[in-house]
PDB file as gemmi writes it, atoms N, CA and C in Angstrom:
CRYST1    1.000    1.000    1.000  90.00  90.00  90.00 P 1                      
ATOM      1  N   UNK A   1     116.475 105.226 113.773  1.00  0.00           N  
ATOM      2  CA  UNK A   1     117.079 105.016 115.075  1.00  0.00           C  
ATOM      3  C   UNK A   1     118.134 106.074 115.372  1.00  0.00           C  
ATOM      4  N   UNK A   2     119.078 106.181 114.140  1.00  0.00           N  
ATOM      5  CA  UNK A   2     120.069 107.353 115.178  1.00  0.00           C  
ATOM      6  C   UNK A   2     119.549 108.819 115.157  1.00  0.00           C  
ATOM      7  N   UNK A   3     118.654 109.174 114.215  1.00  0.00           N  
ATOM      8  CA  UNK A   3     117.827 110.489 114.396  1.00  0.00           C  
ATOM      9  C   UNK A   3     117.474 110.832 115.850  1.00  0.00           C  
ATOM     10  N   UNK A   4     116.542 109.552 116.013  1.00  0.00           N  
ATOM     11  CA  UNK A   4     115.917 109.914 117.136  1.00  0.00           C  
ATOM     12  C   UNK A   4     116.703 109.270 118.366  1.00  0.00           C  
ATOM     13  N   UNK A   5     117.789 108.893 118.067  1.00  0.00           N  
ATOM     14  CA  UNK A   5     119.035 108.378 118.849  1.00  0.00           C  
ATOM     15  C   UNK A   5     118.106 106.772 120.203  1.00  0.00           C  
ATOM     16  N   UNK A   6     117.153 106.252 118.714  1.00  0.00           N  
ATOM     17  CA  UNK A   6     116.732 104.702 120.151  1.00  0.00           C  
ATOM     18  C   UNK A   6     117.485 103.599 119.181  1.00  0.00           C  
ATOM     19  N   UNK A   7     117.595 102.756 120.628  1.00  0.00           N  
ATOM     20  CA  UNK A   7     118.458 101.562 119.873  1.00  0.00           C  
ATOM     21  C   UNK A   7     117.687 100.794 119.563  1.00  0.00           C  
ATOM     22  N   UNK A   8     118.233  99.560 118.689  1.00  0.00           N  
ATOM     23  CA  UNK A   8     117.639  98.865 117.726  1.00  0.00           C  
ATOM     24  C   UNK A   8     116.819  97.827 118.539  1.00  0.00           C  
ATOM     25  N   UNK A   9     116.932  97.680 119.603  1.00  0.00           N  
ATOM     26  CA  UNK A   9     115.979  96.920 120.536  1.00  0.00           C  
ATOM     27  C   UNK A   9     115.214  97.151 121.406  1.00  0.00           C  
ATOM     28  N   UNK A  10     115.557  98.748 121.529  1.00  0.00           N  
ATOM     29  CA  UNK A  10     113.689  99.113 122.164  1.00  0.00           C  
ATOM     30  C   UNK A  10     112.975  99.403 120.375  1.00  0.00           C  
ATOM     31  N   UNK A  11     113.308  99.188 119.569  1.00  0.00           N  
ATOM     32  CA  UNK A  11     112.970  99.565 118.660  1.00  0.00           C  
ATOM     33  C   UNK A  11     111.988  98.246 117.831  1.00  0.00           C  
ATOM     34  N   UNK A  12     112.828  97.154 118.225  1.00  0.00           N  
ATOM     35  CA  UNK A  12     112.523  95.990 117.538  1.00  0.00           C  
ATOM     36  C   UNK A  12     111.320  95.620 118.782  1.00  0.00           C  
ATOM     37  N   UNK A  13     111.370  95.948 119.954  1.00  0.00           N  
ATOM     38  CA  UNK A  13     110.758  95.676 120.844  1.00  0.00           C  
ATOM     39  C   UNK A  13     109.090  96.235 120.930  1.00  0.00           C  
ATOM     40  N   UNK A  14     109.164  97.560 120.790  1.00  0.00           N  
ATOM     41  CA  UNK A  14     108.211  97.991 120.239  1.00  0.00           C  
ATOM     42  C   UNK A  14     107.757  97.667 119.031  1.00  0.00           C  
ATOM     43  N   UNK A  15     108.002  97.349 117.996  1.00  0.00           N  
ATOM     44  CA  UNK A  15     107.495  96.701 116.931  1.00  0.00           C  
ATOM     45  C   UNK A  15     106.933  95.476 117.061  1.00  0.00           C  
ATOM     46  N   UNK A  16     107.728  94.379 118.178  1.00  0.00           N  
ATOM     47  CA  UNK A  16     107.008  93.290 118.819  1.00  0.00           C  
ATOM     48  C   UNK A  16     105.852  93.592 118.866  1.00  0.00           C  
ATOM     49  N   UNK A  17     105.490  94.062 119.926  1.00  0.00           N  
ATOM     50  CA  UNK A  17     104.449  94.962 120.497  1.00  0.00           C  
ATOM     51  C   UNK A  17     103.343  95.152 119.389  1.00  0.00           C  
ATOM     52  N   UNK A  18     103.449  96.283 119.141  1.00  0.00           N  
ATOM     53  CA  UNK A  18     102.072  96.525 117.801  1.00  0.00           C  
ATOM     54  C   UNK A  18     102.239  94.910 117.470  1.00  0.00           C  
ATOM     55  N   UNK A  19     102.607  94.554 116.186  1.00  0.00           N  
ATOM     56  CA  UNK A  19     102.356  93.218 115.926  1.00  0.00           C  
ATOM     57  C   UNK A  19     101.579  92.295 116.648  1.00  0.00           C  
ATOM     58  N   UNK A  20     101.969  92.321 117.893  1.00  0.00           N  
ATOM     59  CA  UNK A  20     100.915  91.503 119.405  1.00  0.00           C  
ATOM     60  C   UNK A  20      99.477  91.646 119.167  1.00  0.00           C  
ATOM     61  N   UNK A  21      99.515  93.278 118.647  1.00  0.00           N  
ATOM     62  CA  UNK A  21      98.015  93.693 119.091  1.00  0.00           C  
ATOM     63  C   UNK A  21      97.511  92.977 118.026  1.00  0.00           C  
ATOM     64  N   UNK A  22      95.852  93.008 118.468  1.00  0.00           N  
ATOM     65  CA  UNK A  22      94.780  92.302 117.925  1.00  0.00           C  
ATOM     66  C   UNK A  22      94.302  92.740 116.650  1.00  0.00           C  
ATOM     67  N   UNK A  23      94.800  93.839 116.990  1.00  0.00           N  
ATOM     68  CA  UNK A  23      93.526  95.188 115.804  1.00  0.00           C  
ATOM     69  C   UNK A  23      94.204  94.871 114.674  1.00  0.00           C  
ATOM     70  N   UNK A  24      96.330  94.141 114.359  1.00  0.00           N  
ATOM     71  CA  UNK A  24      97.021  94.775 113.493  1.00  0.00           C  
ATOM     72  C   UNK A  24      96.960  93.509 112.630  1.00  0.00           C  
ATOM     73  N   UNK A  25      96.720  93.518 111.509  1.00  0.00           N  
ATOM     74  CA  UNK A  25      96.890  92.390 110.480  1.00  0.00           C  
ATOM     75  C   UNK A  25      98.156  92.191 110.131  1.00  0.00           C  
ATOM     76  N   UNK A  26      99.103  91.615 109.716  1.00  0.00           N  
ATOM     77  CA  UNK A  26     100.679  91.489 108.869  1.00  0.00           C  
ATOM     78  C   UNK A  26     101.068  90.166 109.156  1.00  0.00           C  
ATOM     79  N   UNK A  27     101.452  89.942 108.083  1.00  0.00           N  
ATOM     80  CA  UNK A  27     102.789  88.721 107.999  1.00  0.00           C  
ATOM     81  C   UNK A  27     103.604  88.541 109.082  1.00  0.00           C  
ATOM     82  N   UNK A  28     103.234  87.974 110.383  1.00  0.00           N  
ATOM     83  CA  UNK A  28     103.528  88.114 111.055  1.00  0.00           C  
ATOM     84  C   UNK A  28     104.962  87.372 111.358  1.00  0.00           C  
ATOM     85  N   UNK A  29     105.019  86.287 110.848  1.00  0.00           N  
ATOM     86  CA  UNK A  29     106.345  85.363 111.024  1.00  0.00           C  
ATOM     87  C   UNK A  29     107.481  86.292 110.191  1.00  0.00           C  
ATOM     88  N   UNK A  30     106.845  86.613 108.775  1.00  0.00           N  
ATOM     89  CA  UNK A  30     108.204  87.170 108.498  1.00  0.00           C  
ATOM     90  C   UNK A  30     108.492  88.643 108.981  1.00  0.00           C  
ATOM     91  N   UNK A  31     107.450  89.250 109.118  1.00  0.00           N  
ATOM     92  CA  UNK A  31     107.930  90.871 110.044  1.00  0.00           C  
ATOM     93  C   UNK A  31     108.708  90.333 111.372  1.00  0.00           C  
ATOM     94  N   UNK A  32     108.452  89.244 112.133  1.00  0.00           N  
ATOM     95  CA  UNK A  32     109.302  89.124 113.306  1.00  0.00           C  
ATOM     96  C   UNK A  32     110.658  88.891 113.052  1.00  0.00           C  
ATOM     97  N   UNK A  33     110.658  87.688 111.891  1.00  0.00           N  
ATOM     98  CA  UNK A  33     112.265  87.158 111.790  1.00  0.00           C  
ATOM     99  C   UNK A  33     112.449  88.507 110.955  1.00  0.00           C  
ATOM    100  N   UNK A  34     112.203  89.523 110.689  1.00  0.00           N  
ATOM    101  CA  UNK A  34     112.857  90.730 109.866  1.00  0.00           C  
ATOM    102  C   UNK A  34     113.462  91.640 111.179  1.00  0.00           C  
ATOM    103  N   UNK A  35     112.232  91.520 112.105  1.00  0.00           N  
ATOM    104  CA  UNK A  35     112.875  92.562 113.341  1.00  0.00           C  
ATOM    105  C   UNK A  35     114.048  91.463 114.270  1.00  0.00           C  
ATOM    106  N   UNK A  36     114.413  90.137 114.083  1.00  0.00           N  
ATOM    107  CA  UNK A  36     115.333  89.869 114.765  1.00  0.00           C  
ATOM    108  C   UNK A  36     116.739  89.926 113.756  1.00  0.00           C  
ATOM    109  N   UNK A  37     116.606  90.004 112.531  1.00  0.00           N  
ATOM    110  CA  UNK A  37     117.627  90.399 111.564  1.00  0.00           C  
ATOM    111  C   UNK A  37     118.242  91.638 111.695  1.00  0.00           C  
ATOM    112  N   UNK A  38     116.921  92.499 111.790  1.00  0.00           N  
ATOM    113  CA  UNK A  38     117.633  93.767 112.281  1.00  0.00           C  
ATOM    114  C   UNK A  38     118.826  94.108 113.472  1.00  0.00           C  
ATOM    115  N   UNK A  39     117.540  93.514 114.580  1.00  0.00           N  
ATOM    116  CA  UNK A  39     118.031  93.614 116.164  1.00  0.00           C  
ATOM    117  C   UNK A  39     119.795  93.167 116.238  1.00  0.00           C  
ATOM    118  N   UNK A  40     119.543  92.013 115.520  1.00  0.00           N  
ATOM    119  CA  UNK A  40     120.777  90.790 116.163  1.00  0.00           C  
ATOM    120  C   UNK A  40     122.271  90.696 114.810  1.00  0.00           C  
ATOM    121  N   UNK A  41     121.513  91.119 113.685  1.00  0.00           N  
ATOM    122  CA  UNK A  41     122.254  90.862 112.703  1.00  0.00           C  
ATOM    123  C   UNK A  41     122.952  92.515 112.144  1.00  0.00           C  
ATOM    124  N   UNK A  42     122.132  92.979 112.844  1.00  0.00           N  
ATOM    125  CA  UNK A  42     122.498  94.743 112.703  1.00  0.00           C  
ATOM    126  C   UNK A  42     122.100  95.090 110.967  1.00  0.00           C  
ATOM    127  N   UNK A  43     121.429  94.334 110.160  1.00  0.00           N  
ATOM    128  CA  UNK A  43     120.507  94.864 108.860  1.00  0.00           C  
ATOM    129  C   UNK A  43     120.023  95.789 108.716  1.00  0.00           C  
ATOM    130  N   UNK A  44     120.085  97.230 107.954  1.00  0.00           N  
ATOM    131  CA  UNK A  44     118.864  97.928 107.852  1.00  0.00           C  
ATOM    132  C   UNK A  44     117.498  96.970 107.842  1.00  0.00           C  
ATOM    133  N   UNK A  45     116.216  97.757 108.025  1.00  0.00           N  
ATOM    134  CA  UNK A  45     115.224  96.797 108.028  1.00  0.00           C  
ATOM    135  C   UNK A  45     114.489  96.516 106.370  1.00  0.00           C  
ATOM    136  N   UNK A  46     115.231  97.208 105.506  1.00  0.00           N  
ATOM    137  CA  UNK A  46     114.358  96.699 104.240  1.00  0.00           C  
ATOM    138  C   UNK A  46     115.640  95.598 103.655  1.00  0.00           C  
ATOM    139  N   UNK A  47     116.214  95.422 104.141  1.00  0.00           N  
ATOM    140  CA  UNK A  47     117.436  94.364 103.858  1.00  0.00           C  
ATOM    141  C   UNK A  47     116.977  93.358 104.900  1.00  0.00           C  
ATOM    142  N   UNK A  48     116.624  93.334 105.687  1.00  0.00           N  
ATOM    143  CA  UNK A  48     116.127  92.333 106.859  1.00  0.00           C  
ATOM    144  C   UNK A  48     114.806  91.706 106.386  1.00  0.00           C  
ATOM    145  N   UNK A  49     114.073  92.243 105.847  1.00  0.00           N  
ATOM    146  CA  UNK A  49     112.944  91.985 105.138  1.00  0.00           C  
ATOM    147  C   UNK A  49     113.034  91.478 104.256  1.00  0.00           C  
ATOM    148  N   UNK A  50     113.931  91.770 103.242  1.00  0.00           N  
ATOM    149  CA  UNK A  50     114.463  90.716 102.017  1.00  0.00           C  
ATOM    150  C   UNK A  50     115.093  89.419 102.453  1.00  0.00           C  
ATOM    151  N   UNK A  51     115.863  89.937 103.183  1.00  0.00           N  
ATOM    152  CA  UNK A  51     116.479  88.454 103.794  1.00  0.00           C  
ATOM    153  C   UNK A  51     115.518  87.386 104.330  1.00  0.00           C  
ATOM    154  N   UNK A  52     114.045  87.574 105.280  1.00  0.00           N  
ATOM    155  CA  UNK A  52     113.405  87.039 105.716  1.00  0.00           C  
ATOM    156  C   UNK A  52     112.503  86.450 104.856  1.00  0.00           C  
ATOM    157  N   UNK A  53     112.027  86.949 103.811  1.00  0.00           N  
ATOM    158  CA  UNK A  53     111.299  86.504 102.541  1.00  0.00           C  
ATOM    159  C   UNK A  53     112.099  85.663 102.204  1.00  0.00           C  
ATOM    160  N   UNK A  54     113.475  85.609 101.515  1.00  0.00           N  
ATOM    161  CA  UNK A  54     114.356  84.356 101.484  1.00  0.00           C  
ATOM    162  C   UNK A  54     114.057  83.470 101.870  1.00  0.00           C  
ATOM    163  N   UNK A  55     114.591  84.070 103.434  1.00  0.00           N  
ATOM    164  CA  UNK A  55     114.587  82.068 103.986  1.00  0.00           C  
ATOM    165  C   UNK A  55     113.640  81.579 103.732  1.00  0.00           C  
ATOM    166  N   UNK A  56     111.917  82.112 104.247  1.00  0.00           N  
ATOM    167  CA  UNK A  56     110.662  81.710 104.553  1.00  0.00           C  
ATOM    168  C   UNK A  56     110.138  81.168 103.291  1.00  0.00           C  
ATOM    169  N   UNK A  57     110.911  81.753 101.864  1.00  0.00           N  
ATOM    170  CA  UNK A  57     110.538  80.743 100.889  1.00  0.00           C  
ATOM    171  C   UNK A  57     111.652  79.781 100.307  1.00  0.00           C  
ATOM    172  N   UNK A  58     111.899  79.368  98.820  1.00  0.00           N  
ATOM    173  CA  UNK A  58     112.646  78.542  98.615  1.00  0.00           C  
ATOM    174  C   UNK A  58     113.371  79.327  97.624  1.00  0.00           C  
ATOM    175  N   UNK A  59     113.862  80.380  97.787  1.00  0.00           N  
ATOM    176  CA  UNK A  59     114.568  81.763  97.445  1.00  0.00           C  
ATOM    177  C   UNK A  59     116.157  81.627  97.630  1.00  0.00           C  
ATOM    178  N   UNK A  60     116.026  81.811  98.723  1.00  0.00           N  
ATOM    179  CA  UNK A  60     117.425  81.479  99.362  1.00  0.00           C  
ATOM    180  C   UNK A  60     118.725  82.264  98.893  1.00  0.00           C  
ATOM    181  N   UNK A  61     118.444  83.374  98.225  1.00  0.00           N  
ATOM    182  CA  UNK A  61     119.292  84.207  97.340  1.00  0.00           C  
ATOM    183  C   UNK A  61     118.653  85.481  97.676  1.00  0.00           C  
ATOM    184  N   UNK A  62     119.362  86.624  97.568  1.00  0.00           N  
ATOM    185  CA  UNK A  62     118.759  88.029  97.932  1.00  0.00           C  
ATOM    186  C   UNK A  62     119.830  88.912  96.924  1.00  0.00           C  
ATOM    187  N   UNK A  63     119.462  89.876  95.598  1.00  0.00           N  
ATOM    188  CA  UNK A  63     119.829  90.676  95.177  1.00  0.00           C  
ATOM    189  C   UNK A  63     120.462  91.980  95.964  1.00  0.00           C  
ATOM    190  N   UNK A  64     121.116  91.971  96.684  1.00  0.00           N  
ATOM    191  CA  UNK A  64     121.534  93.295  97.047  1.00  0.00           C  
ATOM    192  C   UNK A  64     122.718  93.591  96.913  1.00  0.00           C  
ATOM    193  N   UNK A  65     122.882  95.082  97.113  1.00  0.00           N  
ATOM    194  CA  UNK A  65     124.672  95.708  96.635  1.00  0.00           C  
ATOM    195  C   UNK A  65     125.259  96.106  98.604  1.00  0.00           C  
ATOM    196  N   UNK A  66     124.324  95.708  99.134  1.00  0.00           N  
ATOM    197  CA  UNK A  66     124.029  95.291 100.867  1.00  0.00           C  
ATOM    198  C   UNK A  66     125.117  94.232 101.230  1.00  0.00           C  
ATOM    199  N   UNK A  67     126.563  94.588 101.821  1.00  0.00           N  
ATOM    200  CA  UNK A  67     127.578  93.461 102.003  1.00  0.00           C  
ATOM    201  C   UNK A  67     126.550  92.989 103.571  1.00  0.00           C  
ATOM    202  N   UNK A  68     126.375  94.075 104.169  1.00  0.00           N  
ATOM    203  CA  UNK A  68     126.062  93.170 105.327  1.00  0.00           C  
ATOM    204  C   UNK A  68     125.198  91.958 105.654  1.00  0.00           C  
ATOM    205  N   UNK A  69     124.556  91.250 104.701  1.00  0.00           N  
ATOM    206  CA  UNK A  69     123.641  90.741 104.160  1.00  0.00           C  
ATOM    207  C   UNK A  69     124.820  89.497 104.232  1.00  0.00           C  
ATOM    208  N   UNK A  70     125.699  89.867 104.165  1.00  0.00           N  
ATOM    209  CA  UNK A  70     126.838  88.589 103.856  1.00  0.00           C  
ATOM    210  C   UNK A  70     127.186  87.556 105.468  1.00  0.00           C  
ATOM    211  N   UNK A  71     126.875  88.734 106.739  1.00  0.00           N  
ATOM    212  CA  UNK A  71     126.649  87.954 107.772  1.00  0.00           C  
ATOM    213  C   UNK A  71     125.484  86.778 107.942  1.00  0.00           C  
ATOM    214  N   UNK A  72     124.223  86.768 107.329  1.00  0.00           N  
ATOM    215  CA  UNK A  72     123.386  86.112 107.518  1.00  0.00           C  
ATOM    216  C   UNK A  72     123.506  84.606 106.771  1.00  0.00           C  
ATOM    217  N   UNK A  73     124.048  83.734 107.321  1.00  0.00           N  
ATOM    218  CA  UNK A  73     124.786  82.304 106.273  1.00  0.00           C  
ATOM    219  C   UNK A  73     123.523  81.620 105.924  1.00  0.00           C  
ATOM    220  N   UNK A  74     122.118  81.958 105.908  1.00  0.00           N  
ATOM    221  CA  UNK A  74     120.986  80.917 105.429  1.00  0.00           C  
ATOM    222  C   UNK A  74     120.874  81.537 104.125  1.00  0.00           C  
ATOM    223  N   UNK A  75     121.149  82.879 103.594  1.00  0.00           N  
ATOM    224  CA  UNK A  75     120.646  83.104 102.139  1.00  0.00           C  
ATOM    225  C   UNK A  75     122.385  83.637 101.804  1.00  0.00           C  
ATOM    226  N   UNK A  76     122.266  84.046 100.543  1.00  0.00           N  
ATOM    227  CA  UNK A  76     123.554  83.757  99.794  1.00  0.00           C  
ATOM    228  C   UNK A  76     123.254  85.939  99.045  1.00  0.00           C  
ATOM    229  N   UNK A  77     123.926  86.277  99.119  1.00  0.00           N  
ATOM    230  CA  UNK A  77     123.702  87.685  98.649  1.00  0.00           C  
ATOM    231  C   UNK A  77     124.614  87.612  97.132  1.00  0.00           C  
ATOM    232  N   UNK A  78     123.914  88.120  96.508  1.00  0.00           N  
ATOM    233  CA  UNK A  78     123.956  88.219  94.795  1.00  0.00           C  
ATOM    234  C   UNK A  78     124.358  89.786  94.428  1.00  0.00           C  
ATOM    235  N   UNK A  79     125.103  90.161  93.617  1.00  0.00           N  
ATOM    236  CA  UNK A  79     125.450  91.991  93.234  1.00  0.00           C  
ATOM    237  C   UNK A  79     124.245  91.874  92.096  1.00  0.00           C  
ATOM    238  N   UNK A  80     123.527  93.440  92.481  1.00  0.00           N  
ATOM    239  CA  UNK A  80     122.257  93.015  91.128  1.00  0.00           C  
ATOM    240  C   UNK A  80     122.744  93.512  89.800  1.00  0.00           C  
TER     241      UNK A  80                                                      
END                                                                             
């Protein structure tokens, strides 16, 4: 995003998008709640992705050295 200087919600928006399409296979529940982690929670997206695997299982804990991870109050962030 700041490379190419787009914000995180035409960004997450477009990612909506593909996902929509027909042609694209993926995990779709947790790629979405990963792109609203991003969007809303301001996460990089491979930290948003961990976080979303969390909740969606019975995890509820996420290894990262990632403080921002500390905004999201459904999983609990661990130093690895």
């Amino acid at each position: 995003s700041s490379v190419y200087e787009v914000q995180r919600a035409q960004i997450a928006e477009s990612m909506r998008a593909a996902l929509a399409m027909p042609t694209v296979s993926a995990d779709s529940e947790v790629l979405l709640r990963a792109l609203e982690l991003y969007e809303y929670d301001r996460l990089d997206f491979a930290e948003a992705y961990l976080v979303a695997i969390a909740e969606l299982t019975s995890a509820k804990s996420v290894a990262s050295s990632d403080k921002a991870i500390d905004r999201v109050p459904s999983v609990e962030r661990v130093e690895p």
